[in-house]
N, C-alpha and C positions, 0 to 999 in steps of 0.2 A: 504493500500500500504506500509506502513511503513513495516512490520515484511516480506514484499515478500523477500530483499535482503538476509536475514538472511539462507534460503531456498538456496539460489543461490552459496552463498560463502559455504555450505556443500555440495552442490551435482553438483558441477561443471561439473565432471566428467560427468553425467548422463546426464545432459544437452548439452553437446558435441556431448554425442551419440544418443539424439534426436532430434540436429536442432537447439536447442538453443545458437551456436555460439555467436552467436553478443548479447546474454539476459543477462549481467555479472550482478556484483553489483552495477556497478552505475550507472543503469539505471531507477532509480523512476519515470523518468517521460515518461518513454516510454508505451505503451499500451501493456496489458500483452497479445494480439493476436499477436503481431508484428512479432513474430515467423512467422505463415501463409505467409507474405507476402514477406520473406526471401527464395531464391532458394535454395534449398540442394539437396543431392544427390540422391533422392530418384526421383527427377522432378515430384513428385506429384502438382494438382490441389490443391490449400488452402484448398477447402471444405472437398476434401480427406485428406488431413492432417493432416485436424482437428480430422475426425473421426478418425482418426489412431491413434492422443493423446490421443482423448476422451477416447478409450476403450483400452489405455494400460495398461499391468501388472504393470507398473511403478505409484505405489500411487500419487507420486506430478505430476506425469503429468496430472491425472485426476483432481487433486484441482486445477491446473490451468488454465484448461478450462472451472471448475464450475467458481473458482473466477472471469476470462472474459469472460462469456457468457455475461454481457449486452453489452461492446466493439463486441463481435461478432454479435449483432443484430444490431447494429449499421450498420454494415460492410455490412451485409447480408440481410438487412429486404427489398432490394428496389426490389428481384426478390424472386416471391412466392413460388417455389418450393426449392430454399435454406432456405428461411424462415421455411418452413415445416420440411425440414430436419434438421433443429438446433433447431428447438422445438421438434423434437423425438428425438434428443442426449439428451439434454437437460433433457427429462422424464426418460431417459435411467440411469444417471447419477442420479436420485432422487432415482433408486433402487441401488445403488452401494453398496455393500456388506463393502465397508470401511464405517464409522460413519462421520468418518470426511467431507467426500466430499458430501457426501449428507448433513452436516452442510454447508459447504463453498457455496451449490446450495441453500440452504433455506436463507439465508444472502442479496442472488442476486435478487431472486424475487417481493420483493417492487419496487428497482429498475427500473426493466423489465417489471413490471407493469405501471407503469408511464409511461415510456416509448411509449410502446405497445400504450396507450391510449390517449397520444399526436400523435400519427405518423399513425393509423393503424381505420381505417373504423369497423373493422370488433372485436375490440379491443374484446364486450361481448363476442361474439363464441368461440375466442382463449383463452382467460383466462379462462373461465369458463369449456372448452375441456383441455385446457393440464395444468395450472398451479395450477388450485383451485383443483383441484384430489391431486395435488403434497402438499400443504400444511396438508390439510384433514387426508391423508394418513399417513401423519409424526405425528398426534396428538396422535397415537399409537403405536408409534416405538419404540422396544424393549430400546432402546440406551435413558438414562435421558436427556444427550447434545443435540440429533436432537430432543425430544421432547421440550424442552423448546426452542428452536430457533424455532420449528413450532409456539409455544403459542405465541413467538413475532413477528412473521412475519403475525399471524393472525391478531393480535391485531393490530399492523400497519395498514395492508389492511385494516380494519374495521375503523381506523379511517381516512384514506385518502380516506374513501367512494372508495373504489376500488372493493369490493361485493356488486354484486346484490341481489335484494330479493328473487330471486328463488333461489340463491345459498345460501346463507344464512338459506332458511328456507330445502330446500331438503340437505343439505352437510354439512353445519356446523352445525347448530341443530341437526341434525340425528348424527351425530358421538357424540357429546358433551354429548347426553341422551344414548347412548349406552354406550360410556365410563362410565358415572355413574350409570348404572344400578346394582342393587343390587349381581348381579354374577360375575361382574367383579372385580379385584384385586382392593387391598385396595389401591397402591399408583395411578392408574388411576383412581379411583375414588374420589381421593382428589385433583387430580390435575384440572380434568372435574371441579367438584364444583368451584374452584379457576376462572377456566375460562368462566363458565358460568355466575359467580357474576362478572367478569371484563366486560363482552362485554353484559352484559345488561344494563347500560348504553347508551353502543352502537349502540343498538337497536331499532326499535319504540315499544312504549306502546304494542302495539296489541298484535306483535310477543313474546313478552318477557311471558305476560300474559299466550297466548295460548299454548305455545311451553315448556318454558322453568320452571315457575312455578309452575306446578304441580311438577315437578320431587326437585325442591327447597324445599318444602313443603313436601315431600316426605324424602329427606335428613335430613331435620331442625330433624326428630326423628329418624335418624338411631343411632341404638345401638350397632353397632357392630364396628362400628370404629368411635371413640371418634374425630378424628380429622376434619373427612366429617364435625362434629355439632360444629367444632373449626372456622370450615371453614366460614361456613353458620353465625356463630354469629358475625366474626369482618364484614361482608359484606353487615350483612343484610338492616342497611340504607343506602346501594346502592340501593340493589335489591325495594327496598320500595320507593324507589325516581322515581326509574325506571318506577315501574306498577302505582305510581297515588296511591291517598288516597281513594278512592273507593275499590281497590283490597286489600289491606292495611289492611283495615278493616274487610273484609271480608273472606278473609284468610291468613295474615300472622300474625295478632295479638295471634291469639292462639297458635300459633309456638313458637313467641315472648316472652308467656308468658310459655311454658313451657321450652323453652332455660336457662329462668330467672331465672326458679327453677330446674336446672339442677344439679346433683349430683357430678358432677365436676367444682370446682371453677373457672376454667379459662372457662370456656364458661360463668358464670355468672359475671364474670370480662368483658369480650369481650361484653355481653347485655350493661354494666351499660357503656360502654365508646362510644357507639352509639346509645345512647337512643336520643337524642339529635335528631339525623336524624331523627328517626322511629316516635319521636313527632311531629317533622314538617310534618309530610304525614298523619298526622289521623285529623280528626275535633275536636275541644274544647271541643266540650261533653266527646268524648273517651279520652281527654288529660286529662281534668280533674277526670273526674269518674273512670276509666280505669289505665292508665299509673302511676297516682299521687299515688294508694296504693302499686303498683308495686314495684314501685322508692323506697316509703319509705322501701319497706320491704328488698330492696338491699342496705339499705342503716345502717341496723340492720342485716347484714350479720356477719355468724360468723367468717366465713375468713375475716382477716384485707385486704390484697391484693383485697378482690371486695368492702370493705368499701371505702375503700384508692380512686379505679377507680371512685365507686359512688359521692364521696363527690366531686372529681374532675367533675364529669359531672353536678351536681347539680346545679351550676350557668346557664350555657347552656341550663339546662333543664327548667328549670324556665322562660329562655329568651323566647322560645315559645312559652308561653304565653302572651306576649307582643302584641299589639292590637295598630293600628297606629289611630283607631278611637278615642284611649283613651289616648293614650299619646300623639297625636298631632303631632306625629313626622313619617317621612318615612328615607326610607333607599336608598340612590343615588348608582346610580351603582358600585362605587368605593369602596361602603362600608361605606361611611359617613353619617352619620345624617343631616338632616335638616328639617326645618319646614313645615309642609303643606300648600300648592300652595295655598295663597288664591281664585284663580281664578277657582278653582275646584270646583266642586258641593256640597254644603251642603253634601245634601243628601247623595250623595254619597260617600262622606268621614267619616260622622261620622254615620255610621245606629248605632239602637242600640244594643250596647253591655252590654247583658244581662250574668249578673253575674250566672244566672242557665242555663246549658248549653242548655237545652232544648225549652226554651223561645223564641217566635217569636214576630216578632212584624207585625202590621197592623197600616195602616197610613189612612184615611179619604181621601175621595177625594182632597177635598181642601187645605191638606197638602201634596201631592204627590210635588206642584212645589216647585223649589229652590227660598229659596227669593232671595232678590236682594243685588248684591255684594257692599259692600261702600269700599272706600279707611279708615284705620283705624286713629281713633285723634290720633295726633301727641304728644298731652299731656297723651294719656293712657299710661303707661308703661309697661303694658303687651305685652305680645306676638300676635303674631295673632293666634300662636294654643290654647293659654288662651280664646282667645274670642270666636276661635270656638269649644271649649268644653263646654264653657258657654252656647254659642245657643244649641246644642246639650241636655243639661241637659232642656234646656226651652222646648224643644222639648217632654223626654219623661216626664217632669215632667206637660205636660197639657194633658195627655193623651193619646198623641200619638201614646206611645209606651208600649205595653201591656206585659209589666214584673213587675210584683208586690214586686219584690227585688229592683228593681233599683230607686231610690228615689229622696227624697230629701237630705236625708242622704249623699250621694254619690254627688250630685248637691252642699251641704254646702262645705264638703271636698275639690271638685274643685276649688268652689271660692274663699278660704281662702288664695290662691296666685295669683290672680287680682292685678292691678292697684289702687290705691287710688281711680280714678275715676271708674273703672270696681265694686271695692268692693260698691262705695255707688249705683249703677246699682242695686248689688246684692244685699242687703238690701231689695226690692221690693221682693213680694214673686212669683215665678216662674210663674204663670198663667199674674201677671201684665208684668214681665220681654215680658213675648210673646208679648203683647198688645202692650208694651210701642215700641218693636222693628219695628211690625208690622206698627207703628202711624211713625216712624220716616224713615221708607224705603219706606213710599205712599208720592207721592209729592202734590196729590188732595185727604188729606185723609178728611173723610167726621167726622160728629160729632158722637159721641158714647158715650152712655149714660154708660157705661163700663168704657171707659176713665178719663170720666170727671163728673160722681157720686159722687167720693168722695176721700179724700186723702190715698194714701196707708197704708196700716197699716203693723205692726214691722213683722220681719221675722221671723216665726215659722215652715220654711221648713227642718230646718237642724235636727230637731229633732222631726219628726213625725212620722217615727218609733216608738222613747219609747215612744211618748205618745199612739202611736195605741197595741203596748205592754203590757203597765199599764193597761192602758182599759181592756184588755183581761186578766188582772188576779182580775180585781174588781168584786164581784158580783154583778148582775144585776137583778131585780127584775122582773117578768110579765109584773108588772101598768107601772114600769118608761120605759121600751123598746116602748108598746104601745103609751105613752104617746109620745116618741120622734119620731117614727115612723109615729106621725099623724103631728108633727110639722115637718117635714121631708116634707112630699106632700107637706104641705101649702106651706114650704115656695120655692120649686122646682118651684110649678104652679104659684108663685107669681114673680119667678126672671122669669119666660117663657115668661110672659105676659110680661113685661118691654121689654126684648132681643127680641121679637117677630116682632119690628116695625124696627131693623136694620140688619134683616140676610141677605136681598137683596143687601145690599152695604158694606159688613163688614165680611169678611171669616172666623176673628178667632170669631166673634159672631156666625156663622155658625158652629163651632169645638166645642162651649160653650153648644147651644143648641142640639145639637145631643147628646151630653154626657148628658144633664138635661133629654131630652125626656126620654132617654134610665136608665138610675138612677127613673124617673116618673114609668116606666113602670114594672120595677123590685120591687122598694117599693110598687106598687099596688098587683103584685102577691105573696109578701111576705105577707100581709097582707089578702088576701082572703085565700090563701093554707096554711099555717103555724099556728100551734097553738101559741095561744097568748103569753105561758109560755117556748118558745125556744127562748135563749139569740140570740144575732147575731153573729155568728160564725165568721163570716170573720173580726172583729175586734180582733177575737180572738186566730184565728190559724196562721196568719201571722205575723211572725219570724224576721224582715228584717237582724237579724247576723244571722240567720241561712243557709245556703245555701240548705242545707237538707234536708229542710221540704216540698220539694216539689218534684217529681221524673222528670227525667234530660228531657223527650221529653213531661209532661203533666203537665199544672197549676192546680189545684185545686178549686174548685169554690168559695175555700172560701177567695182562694188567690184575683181571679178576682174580688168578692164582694169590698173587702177591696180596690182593686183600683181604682172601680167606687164609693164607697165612701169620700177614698181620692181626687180624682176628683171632686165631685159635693162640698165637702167641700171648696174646693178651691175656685171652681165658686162664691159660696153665702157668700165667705168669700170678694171675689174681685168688691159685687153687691150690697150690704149691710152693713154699718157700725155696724149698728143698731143691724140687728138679728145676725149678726157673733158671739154673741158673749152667743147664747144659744148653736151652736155647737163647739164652741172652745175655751169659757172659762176657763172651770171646768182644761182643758187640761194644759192652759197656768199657772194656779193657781199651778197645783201639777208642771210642769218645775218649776217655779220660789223658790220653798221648795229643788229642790234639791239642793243637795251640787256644788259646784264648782269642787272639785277634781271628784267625779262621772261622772262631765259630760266630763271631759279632759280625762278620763279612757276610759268611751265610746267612746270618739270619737277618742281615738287611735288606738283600735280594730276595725274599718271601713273600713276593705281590704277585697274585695269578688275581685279580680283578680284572686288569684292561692289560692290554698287550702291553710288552715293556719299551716299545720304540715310541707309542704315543707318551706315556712318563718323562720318557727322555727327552721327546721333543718340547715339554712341556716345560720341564725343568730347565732345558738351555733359553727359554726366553728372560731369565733372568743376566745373560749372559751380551755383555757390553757389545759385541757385536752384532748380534741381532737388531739391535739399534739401528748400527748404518745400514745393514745389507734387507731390511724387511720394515721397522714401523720406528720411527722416534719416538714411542706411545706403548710400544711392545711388553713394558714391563707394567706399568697400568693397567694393560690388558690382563697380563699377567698373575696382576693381585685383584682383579676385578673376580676372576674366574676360579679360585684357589678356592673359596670353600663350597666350592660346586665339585670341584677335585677332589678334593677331603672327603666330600659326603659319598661318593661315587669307592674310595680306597677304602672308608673306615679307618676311624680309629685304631685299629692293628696295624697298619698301614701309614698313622702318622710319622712313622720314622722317615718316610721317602718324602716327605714334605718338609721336613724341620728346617732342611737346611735352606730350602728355597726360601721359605716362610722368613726364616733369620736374617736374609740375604734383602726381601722387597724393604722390611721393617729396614731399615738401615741405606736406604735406595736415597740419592741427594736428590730426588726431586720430593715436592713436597707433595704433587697429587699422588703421587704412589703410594706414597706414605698415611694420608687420610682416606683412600680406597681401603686400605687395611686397618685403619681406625674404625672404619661405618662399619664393618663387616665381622668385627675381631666377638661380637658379642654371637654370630649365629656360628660360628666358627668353633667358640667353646660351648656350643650345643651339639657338638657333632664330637667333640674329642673327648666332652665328661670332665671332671670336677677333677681327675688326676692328674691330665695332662691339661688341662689349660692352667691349676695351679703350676704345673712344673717347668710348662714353658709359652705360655701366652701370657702369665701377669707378668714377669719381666720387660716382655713390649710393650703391654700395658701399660706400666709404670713408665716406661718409655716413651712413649705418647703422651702421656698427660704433662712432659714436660716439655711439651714441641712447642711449634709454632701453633697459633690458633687457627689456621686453616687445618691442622691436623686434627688439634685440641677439640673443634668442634665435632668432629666426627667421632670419639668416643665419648663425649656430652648427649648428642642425641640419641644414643643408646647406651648409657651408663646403668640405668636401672636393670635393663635385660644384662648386662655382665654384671654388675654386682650380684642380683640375685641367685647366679649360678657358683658363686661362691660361698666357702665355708662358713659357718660364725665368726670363728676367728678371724682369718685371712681378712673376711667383707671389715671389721671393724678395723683393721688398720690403715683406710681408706676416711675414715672421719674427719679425722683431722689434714686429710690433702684436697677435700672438698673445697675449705674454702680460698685453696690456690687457685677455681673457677672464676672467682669474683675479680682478679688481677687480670687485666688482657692488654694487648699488647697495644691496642686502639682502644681508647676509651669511648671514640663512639661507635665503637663497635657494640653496641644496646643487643642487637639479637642472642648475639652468646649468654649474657646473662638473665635475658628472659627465657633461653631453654633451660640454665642452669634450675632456674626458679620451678618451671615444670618438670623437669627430672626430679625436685626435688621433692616434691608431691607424691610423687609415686613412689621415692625412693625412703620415705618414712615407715614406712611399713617391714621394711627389712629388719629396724635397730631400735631396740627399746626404748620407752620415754626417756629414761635417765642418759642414754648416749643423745637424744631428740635433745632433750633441754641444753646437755652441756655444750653441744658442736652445733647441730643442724639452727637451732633457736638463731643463734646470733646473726649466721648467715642471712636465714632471712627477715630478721632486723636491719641487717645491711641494707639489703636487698630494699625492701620498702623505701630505703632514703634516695635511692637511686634518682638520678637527674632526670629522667626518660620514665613518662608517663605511663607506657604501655608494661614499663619492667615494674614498676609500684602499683598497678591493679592486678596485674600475674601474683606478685609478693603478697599483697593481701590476701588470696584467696592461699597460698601457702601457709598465712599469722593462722588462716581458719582451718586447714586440716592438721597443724600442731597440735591446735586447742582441743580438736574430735580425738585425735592420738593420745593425749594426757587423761581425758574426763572418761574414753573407752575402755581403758587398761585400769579406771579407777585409781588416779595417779590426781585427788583430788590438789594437792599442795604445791604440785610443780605448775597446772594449771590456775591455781591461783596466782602465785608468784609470776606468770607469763601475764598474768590480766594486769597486773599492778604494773609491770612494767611497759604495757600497751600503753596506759593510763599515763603512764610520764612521760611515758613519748611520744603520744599523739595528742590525746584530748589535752594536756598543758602545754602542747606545741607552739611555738611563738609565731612559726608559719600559718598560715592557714591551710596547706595544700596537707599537714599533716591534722590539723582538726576535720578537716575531711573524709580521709582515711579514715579515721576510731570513726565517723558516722557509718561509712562503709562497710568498717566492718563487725560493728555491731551489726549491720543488716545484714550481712552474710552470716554472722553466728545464728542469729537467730531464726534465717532461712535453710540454714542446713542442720537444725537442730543438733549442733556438734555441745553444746555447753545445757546443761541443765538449767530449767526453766528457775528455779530458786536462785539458783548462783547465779544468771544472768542479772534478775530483778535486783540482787544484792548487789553485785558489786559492780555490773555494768549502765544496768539502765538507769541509775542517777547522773553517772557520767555525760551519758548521751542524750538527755531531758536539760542537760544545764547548756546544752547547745544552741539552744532557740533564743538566746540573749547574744549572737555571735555579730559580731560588726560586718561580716564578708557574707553578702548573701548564697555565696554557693556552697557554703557550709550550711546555712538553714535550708537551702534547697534541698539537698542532700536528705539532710533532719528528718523534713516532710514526706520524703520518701521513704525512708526509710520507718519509720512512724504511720503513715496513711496504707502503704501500699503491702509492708510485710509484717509490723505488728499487729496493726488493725485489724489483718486476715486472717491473725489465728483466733481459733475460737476461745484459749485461755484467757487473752488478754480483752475481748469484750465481755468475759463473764460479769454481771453483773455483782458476782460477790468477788469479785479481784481487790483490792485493798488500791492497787496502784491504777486503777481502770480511770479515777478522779483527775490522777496528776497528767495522764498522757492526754485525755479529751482536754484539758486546762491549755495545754501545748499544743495540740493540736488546732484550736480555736485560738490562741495566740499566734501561730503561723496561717491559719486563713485570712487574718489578717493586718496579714504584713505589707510593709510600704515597696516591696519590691514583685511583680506580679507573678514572677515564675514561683516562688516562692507561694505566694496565695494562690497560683494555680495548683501545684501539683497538693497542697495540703487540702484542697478541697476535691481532687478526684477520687472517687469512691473506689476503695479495694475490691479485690475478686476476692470474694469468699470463700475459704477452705473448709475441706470436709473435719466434721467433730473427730477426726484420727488424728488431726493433728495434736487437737487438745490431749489424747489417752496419751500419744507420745510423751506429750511435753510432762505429763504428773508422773506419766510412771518414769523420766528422769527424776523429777525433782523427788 
């Protein structure tokens, strides 16, 4: 409506001579039919009228009947045969040989749709006859302008669910594959593309699949216009989110991967900046195997510009592989992190995640149910995802779970950030860990000769990889294989017999023997079929750093040998003090020879998450030359995308990250530096209360002493890192608070209005008595601040003190806070601080944080001796605070209130006052609050 007058004040004249008398320019708010309903000299009928504007020579007359047609159906829709006839002007006016006016009628039609579909029974018949033609029709219109207000008006309809599915699949699909058919002109062909990757989204699966991807697929390799495969490559993790990881896989990867090696850089720029999507729609086998040599190989691009994109998506790309079973962590709708629901299913949370994509696992009867949930010791300091990754590792590490990568190894790694009490749990080697869990969650457990055999022996879980390694590069003679393979049965059929007398009342004794049977029945066929002089393989082909030595959807048998070995090892390790120690000596003898440094080597390289070339690649962006040869921004990038890395590695896994982490924190630019400020709080929600004490409050602390571009980045999320700390640790943080208040600009006001609102939130962490000694003064300060907006933030701070002190029943410290209010504001010599104490007495007493008694006592004479003030904005104040929120409680008009006399005295002395705002607002009548407020207020007092 704005730009109509402009129309009006040039062609006045033209408007004279059709009618338009009374339509000048200052009429915005008249309806642009209003004309129709104005007599002229013609004594036509409106509806005639209209058609006479509709179809005249005169170009704006016709834009003005497109621009109010939807006023016209308003006007006309309530009798059907005028209705009919303003839907054929209407179609009439979609073919108008002007551009513009069939623009101004594509504009109208969302509108008129809605409309239509509020008001009209018969809504599908009519849109789908006269207006969905009119859209359709414009998607090929000579004219660029009505074609792209069709693409928006489609897009519209499609998302206000205003097309059906038969129009959608007979009209809009039909045109959209036409337009991009191979004979049609190159700019309708790039625009169709454009719009078939927008509104598939819009779409369901099915349609998108059947209709529109083949011709996608079709495009992704045309060669004759470079721009159709420009089109397809920034869209394509749309189009792939669209069809489902099914379709994904099966044909657009190969699209995907020739877009990747396309002979022009910007489409390989366009793959590497939406890789990110296209990984979330494929399975872990294809992310890994697939995608990951992909990546790397755009990431060795010889154009800088798709280096530069790649290295930017490289974070993001990596996060996909992020696994909630493994890190412990899910993601809330809002996008934040937090821990897994204890009250969730085992099972179902944590299946196993096997480091080779192909690896399935199979569970035993008896282990399909979820054990039983306990509330966690109060003395552990782990997490609850720590402990349920712990059970998880118990899980595949007794067999459960049939991936012969995933080990003990990976089980040591996790527990190495446990609790004091969780680590000496872990100590017990995985099979007792089951036992001891399963004895402690049975309320009537019975006796078990498993249990109670014998003392546990030291933990040699974390490294039975290299010992099963070493084994396989010793040579092994005929005699000695036979030899161990006869003390093998024995001593199977000997722990069988013992286990034999409690499978009836003892289910992981049931898990025990099914694994020994099955181990009995293997060493007996290896022994009849196998000649004497074949070493055992499966101690010997299994890799556990290898990821590779296995193909992504088949174990090998020599894999599976090795893990029913592993398995029964364990068993007659957990059964036997005695003989344990003919199959796991030799073992324990050669760990104990090796070096120290050796074994911190290996156990640094123990990341089967994501391949190890994307890590690496990851971690050289820390690395000064990356700078010149890829992004001057690279390591920004860098510390942008790190705790997307983290969440993706876990916590077990933090060690591959330390040093980068060390390395940005200490980066001489100062954005790098406060990317890792804003971020360091979601950061130590992923690494747990161990390792962010051990090595993020260091940087922490490190930070809070920077520059205030850094400083502020861990101010707006201080509370979410404080709160993830200890008691202790958080209270030695009190007193560096008020190094907040110091900046290095003083008028730098917004820092210390966040500090004011962190510190709101952050009262809740530290008891009154740390509140009064530390936090109080701060925002004392705070209040006297020069900057207006930072002393109404700080009051509302004085008010949740006060709720803090009188909630915890801390009646003295909140008195002593009210007395000192008292001298600092209401005997204030300013007035800007007599204002305040009006303030926020009215905030006390609208967020009911102070008991109604102790207010009456010791505040509200204070604030009653206000209405004698020489500065009327301090009585203005007064008045509101008196008329608007005491007045509205129902205590304070009870008619037996003792003080009900003194506030109507002042009240009526501010009605009238010699300054009018003042006698205004004293005399606006409050909103009235419900009688709860009054129960509140007594059962404080």
């Amino acid at each position: 409506m704005a730009e109509i007058p402009l129309y009006f004040v040039d062609l006045q004249e033209d408007l004279d001579d059709y009618g338009f008398e009374d339509y000048g320019p200052d009429c915005d708010s008249m309806r642009l039919t209003a004309f129709l309903d104005v007599p002229s000299q013609d004594d036509l009928p409106p509806l005639t009228r209209l058609e006479k504007y509709a179809f005249s020579e005169n170009i704006f007359n016709r834009q003005i009947i497109a621009r109010g047609l939807l006023d016209i159906f308003r006007d006309f829709s309530n009798n059907e045969e005028d209705f009919l006839t303003i839907m054929e002007i209407a179609v009439r006016l979609s073919e108008d040989a002007e551009p513009t006016v069939r623009t101004e009628l594509l504009e109208q039609i969302p509108p008129i749709a809605i409309f239509l579909r509020e008001n009209r029974q018969d809504f599908p018949v009519v849109f789908s006859e006269y207006l969905m033609p009119v859209v359709v029709r414009d998607l090929a219109d000579p004219d660029n302008q009505v074609r792209k207000s069709s693409q928006e008006v489609l897009l519209i309809l499609l998302e206000q669910d205003l097309i059906f599915q038969s129009d959608i699949e007979n009209k809009v699909c039909s045109i959209l594959l036409e337009l991009s058919a191979p004979e049609r002109d190159d700019k309708y062909r790039a625009e169709a593309m454009s719009i078939i990757c927008k509104v598939a989204s819009m779409l369901s699966k099915s349609t998108v699949e059947r209709l529109l991807l083949p011709r996608f697929c079709e495009l992704c390799g045309d060669r004759k216009l470079f721009q159709v495969r420009k089109v397809c490559a920034t869209n394509f993790g749309d189009v792939c989110h669209a069809v489902g990881q099914e379709a994904t896989e099966k044909f657009l990867l190969l699209r995907f991967f020739e877009l990747c090696s396309d002979s022009v850089w910007g489409m390989r720029k366009a793959c590497a900046e939406c890789f990110m999507a296209v990984s979330h729609n494929t399975s872990p086998e294809v992310r890994r195997s697939q995608l990951s040599p992909l990546f790397i190989r755009l990431l060795s691009d010889p154009c800088r510009w798709v280096r530069q994109a790649a290295f930017q998506s490289l974070g993001p790309f990596i996060s996909t592989f992020a696994n909630p079973s493994r890190a412990g962590l899910y993601t809330r709708e809002d996008g934040t992190l937090s821990m897994q629901p204890p009250s969730r299913d085992l099972g179902a949370d944590f299946p196993s995640a096997s480091p080779n994509p192909g690896a399935c696992s199979s569970t035993s009867p008896t282990s399909s149910a979820s054990p039983v949930q306990r509330e966690p010791d109060p003395r552990v300091e782990g997490t609850q995802a720590d402990i349920n990754i712990f059970l998880r590792d118990d899980r595949s590490s007794n067999g459960l779970t049939e991936n012969p990568k995933e080990g003990p190894a990976l089980a040591g790694a996790e527990l190495t950030r446990l609790s004091p009490e969780a680590s000496a749990i872990s100590k017990l080697r995985p099979t007792d860990d089951f036992l001891v869990r399963g004895h402690l969650d049975k309320s009537d457990n019975v006796f078990s000769t498993v249990l109670y055999w014998r003392t546990p022996l030291p933990d040699i879980s974390k490294d039975m990889e290299l010992f099963l390694s070493e084994a396989g590069t010793q040579e092994v003679g005929p005699e000695s294989v036979y030899n161990s393979s006869c003390v093998a049965r024995s001593e199977i059929q000997k722990v069988l017999k013992s286990l034999q007398a409690h499978t009836m009342c003892d289910p992981d004794v049931q898990v025990q023997v099914q694994v020994l049977s099955a181990a009995l029945r293997a060493a007996q066929l290896d022994s009849t079929n196998e000649p004497e002089s074949r070493p055992p393989e499966g101690l010997n082909e299994v890799s556990p750093s290898d990821p590779s030595s296995a193909p992504d959807n088949q174990i090998p048998p020599s894999a599976s040998s090795s893990q029913n070995e592993l398995s029964v090892a364990r068993i007659l390790q957990s059964t036997d003090p005695g003989d344990a120690h003919c199959g796991t000596s030799d073992h324990w003898e050669t760990q104990q020879k090796l070096e120290p440094a050796t074994l911190e080597e290996n156990k640094s390289k123990l990341q089967d998450v994501i391949p190890q070339s994307l890590l690496d690649e990851f971690v050289s962006m820390t690395d000064p030359a990356r700078a010149q040869t890829v992004d001057t921004d690279i390591a920004k990038q860098c510390a942008y995308s790190l705790p997307g890395v983290a969440l993706a590695l876990g916590r077990q896994n933090w060690h591959c990250l330390k040093g980068t982490y060390e390395t940005l924190a200490s980066d001489v630019q100062w954005k790098v530096r406060r990317t890792l400020a804003s971020s360091i709080h979601e950061l130590a929600v992923i690494l747990g209360d161990q390792l962010t004490a051990a090595d993020l409050v260091p940087i922490f602390n490190g930070f809070l002493k920077d520059l205030d571009e850094v400083r502020i980045g861990v101010l707006k999320h201080l509370y979410d890192f404080l709160k993830l700390l200890h008691e202790d640790k958080r209270r030695e943080y009190l007193y560096q608070l008020q190094e907040f208040v110091v900046t290095d600009n003083n008028r730098n006001w917004r820092f210390r209005y966040e500090l004011a609102e962190q510190l709101i939130l952050i009262l809740e962490l530290y008891n009154p008595n740390d509140v009064y000694d530390y936090l109080m003064h701060i925002a004392l300060r705070l209040c006297a601040d020069k900057v207006s907006e930072v002393r109404w933030i700080s009051f509302r701070l004085v008010v949740a003190i006060l709720h803090k002190f009188y909630s915890n029943s801390e009646s003295a410290l909140g008195l002593n806070f009210i007395n000192e209010l008292i001298i600092r504001f209401r005997h204030c010599p300013k007035w800007v601080g007599r204002q305040a104490f009006a303030f926020i007495c009215q905030a006390v007493v609208s967020e009911q944080c102070v008991p109604v008694d102790q207010f009456v006592k010791h505040l509200l004479p204070s604030l009653l001796s206000l209405k004698s003030d020489p500065v009327p904005n301090v009585r203005v104040l007064l008045a509101k605070a008196l008329q608007q929120t005491l007045m509205a409680k129902a205590y304070f008009r009870n008619a037996g209130n003792p003080h009900l006399k003194v506030i109507e005295e002042t009240v009526l002395a501010l009605q009238s006052d010699r300054d009018q705002d003042v006698s205004f607002f004293a005399t606006l009548q409050p909103k009235r609050q419900n009688v709860t407020d009054t129960d509140v207020l007594e059962k404080q007092s």
